[in-house]
C-alpha positions as CSV (number, residue, x, y, z in Angstrom):
1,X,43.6,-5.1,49.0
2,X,44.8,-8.7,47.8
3,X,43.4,-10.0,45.3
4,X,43.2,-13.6,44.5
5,X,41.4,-14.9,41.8
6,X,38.1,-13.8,42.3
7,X,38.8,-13.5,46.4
8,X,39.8,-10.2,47.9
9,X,41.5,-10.0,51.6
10,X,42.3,-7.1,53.5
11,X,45.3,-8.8,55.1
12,X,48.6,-9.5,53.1
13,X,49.6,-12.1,55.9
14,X,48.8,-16.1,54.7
15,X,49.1,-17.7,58.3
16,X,50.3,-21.7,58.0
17,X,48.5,-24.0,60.9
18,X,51.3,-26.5,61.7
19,X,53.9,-27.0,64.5
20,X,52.3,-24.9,67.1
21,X,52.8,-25.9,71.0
22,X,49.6,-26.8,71.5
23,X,46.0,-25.8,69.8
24,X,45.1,-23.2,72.2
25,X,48.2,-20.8,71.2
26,X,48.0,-22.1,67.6
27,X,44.1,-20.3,67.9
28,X,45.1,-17.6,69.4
29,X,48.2,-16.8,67.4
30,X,46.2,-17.0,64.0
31,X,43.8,-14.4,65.6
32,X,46.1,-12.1,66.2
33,X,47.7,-12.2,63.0
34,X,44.9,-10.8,61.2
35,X,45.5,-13.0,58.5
36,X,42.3,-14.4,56.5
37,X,43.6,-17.2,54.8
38,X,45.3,-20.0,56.7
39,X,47.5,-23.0,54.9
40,X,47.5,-26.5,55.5
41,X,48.8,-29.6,54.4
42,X,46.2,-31.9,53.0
43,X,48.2,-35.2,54.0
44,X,47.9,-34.1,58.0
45,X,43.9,-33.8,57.6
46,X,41.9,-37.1,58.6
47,X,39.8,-36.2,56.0
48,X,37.3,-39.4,56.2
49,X,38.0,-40.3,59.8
50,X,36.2,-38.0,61.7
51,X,36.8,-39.6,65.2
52,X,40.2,-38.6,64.4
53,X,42.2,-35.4,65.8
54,X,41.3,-32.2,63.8
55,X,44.3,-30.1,63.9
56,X,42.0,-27.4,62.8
57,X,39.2,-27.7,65.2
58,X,40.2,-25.1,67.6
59,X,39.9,-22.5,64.5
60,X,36.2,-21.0,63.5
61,X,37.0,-21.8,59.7
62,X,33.7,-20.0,59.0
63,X,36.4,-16.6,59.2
64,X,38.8,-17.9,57.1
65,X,40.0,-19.3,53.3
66,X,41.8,-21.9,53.3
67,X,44.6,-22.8,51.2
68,X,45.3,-26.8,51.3
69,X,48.6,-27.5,50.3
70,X,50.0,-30.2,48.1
71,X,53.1,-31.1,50.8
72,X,54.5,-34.4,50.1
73,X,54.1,-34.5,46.9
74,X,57.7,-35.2,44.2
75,X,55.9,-35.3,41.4
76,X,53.1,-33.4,39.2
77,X,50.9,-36.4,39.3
78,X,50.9,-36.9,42.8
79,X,50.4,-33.1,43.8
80,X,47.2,-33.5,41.4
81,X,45.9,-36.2,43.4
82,X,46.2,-34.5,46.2
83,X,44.6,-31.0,45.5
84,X,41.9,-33.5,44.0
85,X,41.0,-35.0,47.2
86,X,41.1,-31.5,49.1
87,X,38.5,-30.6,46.9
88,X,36.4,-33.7,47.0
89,X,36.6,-33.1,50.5
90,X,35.2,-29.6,49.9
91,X,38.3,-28.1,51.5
92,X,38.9,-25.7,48.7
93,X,38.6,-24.2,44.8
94,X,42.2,-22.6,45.9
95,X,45.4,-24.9,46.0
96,X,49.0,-23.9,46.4
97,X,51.3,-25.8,44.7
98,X,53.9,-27.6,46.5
99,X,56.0,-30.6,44.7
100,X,59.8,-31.2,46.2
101,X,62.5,-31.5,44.3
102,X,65.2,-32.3,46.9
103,X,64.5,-34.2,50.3
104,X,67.3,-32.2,52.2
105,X,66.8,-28.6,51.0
106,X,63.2,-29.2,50.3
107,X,63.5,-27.1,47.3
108,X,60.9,-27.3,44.5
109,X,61.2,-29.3,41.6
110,X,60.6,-26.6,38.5
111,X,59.8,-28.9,35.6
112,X,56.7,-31.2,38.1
113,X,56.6,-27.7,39.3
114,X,55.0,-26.2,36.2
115,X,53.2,-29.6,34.7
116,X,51.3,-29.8,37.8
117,X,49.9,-26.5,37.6
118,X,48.7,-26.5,34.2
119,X,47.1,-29.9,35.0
120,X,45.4,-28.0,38.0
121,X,44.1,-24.8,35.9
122,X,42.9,-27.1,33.5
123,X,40.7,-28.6,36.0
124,X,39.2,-25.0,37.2
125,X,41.5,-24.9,40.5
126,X,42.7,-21.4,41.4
127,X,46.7,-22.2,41.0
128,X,49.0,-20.6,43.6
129,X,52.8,-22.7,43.1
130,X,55.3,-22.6,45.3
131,X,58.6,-21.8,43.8
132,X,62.4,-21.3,43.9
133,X,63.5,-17.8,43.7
134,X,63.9,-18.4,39.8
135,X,62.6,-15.3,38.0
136,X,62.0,-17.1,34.5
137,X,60.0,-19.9,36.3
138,X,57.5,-17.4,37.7
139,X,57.7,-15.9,34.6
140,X,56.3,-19.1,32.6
141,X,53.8,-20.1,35.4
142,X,52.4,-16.6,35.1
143,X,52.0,-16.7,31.6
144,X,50.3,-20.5,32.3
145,X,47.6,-18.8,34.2
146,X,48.6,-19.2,37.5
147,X,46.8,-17.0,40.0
148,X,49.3,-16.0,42.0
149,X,53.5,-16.9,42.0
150,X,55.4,-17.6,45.7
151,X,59.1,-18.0,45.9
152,X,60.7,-18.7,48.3
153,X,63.0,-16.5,50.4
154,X,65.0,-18.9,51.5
155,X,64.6,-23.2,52.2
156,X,61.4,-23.9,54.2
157,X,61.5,-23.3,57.9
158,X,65.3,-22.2,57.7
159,X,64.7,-19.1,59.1
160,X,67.6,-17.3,56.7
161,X,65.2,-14.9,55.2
162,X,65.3,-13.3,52.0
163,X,69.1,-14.4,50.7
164,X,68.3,-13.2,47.2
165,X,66.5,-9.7,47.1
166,X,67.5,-9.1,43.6
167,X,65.9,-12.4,42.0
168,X,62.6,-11.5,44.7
169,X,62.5,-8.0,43.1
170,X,62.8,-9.4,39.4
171,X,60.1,-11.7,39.7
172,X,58.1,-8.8,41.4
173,X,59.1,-6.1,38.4
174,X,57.7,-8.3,36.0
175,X,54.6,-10.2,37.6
176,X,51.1,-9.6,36.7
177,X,49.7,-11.5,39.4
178,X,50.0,-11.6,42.5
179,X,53.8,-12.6,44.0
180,X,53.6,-13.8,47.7
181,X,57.0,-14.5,49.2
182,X,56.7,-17.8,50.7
183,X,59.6,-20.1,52.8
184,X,62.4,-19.2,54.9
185,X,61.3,-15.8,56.7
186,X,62.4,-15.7,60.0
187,X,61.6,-12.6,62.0
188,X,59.2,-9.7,61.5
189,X,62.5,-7.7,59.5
190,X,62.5,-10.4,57.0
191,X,58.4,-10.2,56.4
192,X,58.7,-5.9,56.0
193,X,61.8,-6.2,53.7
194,X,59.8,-8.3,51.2
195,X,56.5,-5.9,51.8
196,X,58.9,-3.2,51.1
197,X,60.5,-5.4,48.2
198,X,57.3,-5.0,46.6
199,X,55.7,-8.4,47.6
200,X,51.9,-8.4,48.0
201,X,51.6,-10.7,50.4
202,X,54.2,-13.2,52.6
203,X,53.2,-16.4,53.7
204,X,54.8,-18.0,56.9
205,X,54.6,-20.9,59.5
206,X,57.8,-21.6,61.5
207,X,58.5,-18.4,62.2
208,X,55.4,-18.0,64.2
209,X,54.9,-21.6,65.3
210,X,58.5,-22.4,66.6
211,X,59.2,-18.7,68.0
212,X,59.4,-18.7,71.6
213,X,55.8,-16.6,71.9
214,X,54.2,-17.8,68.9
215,X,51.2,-15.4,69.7
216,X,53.4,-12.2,70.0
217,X,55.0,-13.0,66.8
218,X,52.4,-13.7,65.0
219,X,51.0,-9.9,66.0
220,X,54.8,-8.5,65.1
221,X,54.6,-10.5,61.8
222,X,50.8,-8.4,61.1
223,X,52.8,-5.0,61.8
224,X,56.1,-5.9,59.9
225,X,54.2,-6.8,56.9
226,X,51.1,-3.8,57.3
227,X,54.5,-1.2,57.9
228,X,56.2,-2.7,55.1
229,X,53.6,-2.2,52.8
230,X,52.9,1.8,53.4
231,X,56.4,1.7,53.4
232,X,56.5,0.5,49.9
233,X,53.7,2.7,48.5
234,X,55.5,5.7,50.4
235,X,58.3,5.4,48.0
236,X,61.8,5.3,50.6
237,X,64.4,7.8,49.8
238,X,67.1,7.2,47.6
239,X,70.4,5.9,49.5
240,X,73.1,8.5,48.7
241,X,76.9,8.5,49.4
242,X,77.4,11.3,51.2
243,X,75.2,12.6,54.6
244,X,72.5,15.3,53.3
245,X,71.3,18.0,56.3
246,X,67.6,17.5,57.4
247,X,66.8,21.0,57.9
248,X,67.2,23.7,55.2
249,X,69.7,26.1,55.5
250,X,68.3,28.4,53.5
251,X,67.3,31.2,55.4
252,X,69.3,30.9,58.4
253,X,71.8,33.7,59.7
254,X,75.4,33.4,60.5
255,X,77.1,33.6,63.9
């Protein structure tokens, strides 16, 4: 169970809405993910022209919780305004966090980062900030009251996966709220590793929406992350040097 805030969701898959061919397979693709809260960027919703194209209106958003990202945003103040109007619009109480710090690798910037969240919790939003892999920054935004941390694997829509599994399992070790690995997952090996990481939840978009059966992905990205959880709470064996026989020799007679 993922627990959000006061929300609880039985998937551990956040589904993004954008880029898809067409809305049809977008539809279809989100409901076979499973996932049960989808992510959105405010600035793409014609939010007071409604003779305007709904990118959502092929979804039944009755199912879901949306997440309305602050996408576009460089500093604290405008990702404020933003989450604002999303929930004047009555698109949300839950926000993620999004203010870039860098036009070409679309990294966060740390410092509007953290100001805008505390300006966010202060106004009663349920804070989820998307972050570098930087353990001490998840650290602080934690201790801010953030409901959940997400670093990134790697740059948004890169595709490189997780490039630093040690900062990813630091930030993990040490979170008391939720930690869902968002950006740069590429294929369903990337979404189990940071399940099996210890993550408790991955949110993704490109790797669904640009992959060459976005509906079939989406369904491998449900499996990856479900098998990489019970992987996870299995406990996986400790790698040793040397190979270890599988069955017991104990007991057996010689030839």
């Amino acid at each position: 169970m993922l627990k959000i805030g006061p929300y609880e969701f039985q998937s551990r898959l956040l589904l993004g809405t954008g880029k898809y061919p067409n809305f049809d397979i977008q539809k279809e693709a989100v409901e076979v993910s499973g996932a049960e809260i989808l992510t959105f960027a405010v600035r793409r919703m014609n939010i007071f022209e409604a003779n305007q194209p709904n990118f959502l209106e092929k979804l039944d958003l009755t199912k879901y919780k949306l997440l309305p990202n602050t996408a576009g945003a460089t500093t604290a103040e405008e990702a404020v305004r933003i989450a604002r109007l999303a929930k004047a619009s009555g698109l949300c109480d839950m926000i993620k966090v999004e203010v870039i710090g860098c036009p070409k690798t679309l990294l966060p910037d740390p410092v509007e980062t953290l100001k805008a969240a505390e300006m966010l919790l202060e106004e009663g939003f349920i804070v989820l900030p998307y972050t570098s892999d930087d353990v001490i920054l998840a650290k602080r935004l934690q201790e801010l009251g953030c409901h959940a941390v997400m670093p990134g694997a790697s740059p948004i829509g890169s595709g490189q996966g997780i490039i630093n599994p040690l900062n990813i399992s630091l930030i993990i070790e040490q979170a008391t709220v939720p930690v869902i690995v968002d950006a740069g997952i590429g294929s369903p090996a990337d979404a189990a590793l940071a399940m099996e990481l210890g993550a408790d939840g991955v949110l993704l978009n490109t790797a669904v929406a640009g992959a060459k059966d976005p509906v079939k992905m989406a369904k491998a990205m449900k499996l990856a992350i479900e098998a990489g959880r019970l992987g996870y709470e299995a406990g996986r064996i400790p790698k040793k040097r040397y190979a270890t026989a599988s069955s017991p020799m104990e007991g057996m007679s010689v030839v």
